[in-house]
MDTraj code that builds the backbone (N, CA, C; nanometers):
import mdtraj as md
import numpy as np

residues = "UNK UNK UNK UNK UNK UNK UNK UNK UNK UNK UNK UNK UNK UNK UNK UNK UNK UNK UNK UNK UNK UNK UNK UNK UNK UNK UNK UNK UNK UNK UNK UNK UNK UNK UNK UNK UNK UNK UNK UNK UNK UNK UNK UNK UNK UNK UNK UNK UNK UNK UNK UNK UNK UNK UNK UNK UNK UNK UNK UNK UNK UNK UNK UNK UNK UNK UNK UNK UNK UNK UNK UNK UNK UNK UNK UNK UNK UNK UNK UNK UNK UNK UNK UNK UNK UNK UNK UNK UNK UNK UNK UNK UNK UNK UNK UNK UNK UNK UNK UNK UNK UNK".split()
xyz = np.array([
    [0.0841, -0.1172, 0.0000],
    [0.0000, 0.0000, 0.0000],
    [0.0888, 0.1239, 0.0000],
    [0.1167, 0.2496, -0.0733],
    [0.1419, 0.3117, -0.0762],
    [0.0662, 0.4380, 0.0300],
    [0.1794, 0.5074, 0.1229],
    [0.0956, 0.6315, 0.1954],
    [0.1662, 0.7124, 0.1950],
    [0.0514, 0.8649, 0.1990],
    [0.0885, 0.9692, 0.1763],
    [0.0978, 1.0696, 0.3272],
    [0.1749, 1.1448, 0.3460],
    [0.1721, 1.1854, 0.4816],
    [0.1225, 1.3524, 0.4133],
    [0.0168, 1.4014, 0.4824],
    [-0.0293, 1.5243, 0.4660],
    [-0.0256, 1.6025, 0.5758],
    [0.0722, 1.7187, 0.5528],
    [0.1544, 1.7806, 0.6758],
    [0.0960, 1.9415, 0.6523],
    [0.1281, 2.0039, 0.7506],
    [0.1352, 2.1122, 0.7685],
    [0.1308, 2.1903, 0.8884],
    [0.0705, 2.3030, 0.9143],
    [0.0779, 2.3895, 1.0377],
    [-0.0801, 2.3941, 1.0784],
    [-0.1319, 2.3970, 1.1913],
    [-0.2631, 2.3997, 1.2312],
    [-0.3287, 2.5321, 1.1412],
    [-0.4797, 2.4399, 1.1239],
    [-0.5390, 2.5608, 1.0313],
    [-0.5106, 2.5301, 0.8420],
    [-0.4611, 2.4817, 0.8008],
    [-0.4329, 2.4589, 0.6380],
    [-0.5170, 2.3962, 0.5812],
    [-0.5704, 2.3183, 0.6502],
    [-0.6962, 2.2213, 0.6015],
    [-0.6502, 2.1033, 0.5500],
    [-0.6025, 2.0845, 0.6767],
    [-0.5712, 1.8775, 0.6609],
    [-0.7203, 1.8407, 0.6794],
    [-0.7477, 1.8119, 0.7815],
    [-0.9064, 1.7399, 0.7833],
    [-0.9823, 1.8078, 0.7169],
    [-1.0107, 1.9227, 0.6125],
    [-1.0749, 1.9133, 0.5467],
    [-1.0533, 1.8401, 0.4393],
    [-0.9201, 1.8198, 0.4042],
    [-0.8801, 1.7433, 0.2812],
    [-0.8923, 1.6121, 0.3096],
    [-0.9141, 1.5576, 0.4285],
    [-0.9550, 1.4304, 0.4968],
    [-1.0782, 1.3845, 0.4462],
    [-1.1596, 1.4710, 0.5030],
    [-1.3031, 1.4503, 0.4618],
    [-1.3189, 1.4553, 0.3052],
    [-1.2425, 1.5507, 0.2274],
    [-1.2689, 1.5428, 0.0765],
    [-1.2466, 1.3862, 0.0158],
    [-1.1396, 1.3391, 0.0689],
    [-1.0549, 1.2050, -0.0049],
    [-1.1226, 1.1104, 0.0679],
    [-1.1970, 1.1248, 0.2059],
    [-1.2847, 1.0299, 0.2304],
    [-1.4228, 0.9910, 0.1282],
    [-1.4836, 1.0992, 0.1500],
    [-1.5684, 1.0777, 0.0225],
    [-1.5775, 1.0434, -0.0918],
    [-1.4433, 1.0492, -0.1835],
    [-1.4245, 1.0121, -0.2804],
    [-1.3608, 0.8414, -0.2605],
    [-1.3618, 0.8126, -0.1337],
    [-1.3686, 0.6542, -0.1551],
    [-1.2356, 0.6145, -0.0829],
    [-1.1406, 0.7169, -0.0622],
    [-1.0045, 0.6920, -0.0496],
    [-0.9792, 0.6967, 0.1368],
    [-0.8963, 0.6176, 0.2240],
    [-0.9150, 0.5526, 0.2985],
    [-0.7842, 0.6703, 0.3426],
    [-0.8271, 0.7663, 0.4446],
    [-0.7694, 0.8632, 0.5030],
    [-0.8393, 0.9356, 0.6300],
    [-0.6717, 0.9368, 0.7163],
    [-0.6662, 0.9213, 0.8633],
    [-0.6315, 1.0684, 0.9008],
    [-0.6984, 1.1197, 1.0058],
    [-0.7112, 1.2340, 1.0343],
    [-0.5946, 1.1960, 1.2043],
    [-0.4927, 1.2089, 1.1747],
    [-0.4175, 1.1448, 1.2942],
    [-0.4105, 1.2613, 1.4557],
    [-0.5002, 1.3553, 1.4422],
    [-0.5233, 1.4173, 1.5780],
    [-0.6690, 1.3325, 1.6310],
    [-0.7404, 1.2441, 1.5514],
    [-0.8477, 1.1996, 1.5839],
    [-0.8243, 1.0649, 1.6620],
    [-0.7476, 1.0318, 1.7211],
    [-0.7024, 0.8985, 1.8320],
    [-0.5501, 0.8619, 1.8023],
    [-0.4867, 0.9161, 1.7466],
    [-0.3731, 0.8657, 1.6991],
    [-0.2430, 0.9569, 1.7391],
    [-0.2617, 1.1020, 1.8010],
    [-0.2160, 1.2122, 1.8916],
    [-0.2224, 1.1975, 1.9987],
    [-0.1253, 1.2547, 2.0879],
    [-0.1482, 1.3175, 2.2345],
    [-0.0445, 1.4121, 2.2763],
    [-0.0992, 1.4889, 2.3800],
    [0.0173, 1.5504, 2.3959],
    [0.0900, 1.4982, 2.5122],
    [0.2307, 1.4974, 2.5013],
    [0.3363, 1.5013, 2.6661],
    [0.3907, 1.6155, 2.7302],
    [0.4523, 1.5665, 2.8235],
    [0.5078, 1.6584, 2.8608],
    [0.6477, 1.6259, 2.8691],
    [0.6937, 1.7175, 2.7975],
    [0.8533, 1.7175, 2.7219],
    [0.9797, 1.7019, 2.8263],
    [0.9588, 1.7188, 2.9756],
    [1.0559, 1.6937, 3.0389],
    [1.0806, 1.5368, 3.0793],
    [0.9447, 1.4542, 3.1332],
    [0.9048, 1.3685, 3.1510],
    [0.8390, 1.2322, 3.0277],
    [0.7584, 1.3016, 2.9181],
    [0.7842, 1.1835, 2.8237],
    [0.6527, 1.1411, 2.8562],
    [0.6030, 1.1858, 2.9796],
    [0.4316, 1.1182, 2.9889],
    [0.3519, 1.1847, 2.9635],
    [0.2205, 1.1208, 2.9046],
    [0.1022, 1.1939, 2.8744],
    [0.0475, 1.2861, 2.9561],
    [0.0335, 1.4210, 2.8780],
    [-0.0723, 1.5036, 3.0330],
    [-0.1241, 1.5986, 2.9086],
    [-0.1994, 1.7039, 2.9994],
    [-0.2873, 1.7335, 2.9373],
    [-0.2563, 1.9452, 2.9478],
    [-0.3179, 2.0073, 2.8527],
    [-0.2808, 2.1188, 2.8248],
    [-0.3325, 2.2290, 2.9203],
    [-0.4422, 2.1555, 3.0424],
    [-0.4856, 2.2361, 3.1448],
    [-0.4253, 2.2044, 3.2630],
    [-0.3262, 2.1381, 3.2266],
    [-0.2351, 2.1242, 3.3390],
    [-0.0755, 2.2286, 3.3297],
    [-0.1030, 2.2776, 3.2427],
    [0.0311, 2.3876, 3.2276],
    [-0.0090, 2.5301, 3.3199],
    [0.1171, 2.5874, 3.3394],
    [0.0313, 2.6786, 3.4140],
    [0.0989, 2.8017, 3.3407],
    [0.1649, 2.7933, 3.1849],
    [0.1920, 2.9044, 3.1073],
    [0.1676, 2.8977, 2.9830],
    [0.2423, 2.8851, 2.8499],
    [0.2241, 2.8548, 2.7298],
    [0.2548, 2.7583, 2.7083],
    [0.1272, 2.6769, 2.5995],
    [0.1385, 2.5170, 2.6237],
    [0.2492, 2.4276, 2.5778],
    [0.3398, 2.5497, 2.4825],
    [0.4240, 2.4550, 2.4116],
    [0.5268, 2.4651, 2.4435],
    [0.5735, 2.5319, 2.6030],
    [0.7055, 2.5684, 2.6514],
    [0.6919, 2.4270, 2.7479],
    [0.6058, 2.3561, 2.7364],
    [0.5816, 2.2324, 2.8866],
    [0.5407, 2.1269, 2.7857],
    [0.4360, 2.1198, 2.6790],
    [0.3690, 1.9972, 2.6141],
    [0.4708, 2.0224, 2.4436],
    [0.4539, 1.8702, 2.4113],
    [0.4746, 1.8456, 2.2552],
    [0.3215, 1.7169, 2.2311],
    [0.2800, 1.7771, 2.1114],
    [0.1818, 1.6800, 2.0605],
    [0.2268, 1.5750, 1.9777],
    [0.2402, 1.4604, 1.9857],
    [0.3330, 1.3528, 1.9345],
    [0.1843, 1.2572, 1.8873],
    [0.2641, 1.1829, 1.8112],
    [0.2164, 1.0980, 1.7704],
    [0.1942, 0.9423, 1.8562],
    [0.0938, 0.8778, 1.8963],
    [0.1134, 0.7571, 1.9717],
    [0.1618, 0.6424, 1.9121],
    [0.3213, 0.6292, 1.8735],
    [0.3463, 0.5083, 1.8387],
    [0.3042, 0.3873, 1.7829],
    [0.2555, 0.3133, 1.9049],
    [0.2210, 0.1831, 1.8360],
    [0.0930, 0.1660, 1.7909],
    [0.0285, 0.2907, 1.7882],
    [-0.1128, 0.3357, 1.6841],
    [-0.0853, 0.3235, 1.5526],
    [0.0353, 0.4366, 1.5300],
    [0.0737, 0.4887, 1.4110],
    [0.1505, 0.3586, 1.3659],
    [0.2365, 0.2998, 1.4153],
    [0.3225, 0.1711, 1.3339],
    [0.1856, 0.0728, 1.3318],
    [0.0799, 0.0631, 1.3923],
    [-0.0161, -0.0545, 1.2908],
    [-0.1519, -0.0065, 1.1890],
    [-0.1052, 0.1422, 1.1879],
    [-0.1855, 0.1917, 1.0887],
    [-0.1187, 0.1383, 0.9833],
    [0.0300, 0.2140, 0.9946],
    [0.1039, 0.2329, 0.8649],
    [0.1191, 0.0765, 0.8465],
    [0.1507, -0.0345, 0.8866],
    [0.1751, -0.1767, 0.8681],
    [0.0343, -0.2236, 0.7889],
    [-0.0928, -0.1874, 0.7958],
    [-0.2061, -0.2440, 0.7181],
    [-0.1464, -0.2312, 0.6308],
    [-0.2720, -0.3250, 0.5584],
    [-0.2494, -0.3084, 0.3794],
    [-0.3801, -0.3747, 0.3219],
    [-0.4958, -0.2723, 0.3649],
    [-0.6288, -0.3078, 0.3848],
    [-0.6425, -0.1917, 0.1869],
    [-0.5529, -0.1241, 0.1122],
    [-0.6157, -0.0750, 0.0500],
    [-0.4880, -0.0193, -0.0569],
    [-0.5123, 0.0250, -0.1604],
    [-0.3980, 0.0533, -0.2893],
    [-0.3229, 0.2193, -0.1870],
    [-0.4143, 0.3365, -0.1365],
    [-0.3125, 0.4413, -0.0998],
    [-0.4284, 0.4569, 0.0437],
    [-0.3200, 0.4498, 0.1263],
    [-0.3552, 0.5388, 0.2858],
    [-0.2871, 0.6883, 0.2699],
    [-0.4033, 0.8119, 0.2926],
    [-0.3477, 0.9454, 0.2860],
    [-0.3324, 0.8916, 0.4829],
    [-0.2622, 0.9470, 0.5298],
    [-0.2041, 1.0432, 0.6906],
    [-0.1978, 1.1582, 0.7047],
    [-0.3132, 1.2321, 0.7918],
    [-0.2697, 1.4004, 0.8104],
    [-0.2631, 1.4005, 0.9096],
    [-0.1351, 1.5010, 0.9462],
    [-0.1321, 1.5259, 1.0769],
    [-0.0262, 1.6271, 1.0773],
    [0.0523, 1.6301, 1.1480],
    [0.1967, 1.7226, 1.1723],
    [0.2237, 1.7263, 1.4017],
    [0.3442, 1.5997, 1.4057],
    [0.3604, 1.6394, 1.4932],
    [0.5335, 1.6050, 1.5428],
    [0.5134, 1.6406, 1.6613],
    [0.6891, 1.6467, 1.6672],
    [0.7890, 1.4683, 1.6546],
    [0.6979, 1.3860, 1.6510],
    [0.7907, 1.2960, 1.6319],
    [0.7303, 1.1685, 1.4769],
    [0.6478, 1.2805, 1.4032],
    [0.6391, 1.2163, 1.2907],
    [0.7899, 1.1908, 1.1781],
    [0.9043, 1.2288, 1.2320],
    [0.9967, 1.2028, 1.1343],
    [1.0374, 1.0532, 1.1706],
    [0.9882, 0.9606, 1.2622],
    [1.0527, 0.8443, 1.2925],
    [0.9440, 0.7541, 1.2053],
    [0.8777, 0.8315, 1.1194],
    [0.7743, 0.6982, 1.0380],
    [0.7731, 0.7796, 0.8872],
    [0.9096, 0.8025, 0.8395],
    [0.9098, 0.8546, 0.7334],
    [1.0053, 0.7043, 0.6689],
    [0.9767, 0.7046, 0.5751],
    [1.0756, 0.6281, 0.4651],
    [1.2108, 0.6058, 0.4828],
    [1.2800, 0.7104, 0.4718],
    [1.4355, 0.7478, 0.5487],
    [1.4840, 0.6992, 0.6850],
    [1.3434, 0.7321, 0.7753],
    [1.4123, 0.7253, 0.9044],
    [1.4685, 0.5711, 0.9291],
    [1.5750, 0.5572, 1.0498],
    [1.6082, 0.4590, 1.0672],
    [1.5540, 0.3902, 1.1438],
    [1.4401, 0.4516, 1.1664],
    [1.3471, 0.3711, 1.2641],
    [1.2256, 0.3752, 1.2217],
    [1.2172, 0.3591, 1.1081],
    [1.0796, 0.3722, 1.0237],
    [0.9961, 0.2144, 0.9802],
    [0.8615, 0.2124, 1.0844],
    [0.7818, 0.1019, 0.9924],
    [0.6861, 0.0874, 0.8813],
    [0.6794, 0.1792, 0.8012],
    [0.6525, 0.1881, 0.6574],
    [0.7748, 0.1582, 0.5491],
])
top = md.Topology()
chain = top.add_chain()
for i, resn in enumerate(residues, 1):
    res = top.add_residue(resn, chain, resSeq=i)
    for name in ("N", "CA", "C"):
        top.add_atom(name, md.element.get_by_symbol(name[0]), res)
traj = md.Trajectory(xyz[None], top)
């Protein structure tokens, strides 16, 4: 199965382009919809953005949940999986990476 990773900055219209390529039949993952969370960057564990007590991104990173994302990308339920998302540790499921399971 070939997949496409659809990136950008909040606001560009990934999930709208989600919903477009859904409709047209094509089997695409909106990856802030169960497949995100955020941590907290000193510690590495999940918490949550009302637990900061300044700006959220000097304490949280929104990452991707791992072993979500490695058995998305491992199906092969279909000819192209689109992926939108953009987060700080999507470069470890790129093609290149050396720790990549696609």
């Amino acid at each position: 199965m070939q997949r496409v990773l659809l990136t950008g900055m909040s606001g560009t219209g990934k999930s709208t382009l989600v919903q477009a390529l859904t409709a047209l039949g094509y089997k695409a993952i909106d990856t802030d919809a169960g497949y995100s969370h955020w941590v907290n960057m000193r510690t590495g564990l999940p918490a949550s953005p009302t637990e900061t007590k300044g700006y959220v991104w000097d304490e949280l990173d929104w990452v991707w949940q791992e072993e979500r994302m490695t058995e998305l990308l491992a199906a092969e339920d279909g000819e192209v999986l689109f992926v939108a998302g953009t987060a700080a540790n999507q470069g470890r499921f790129t093609r290149d990476s050396t720790s990549s399971s696609c």
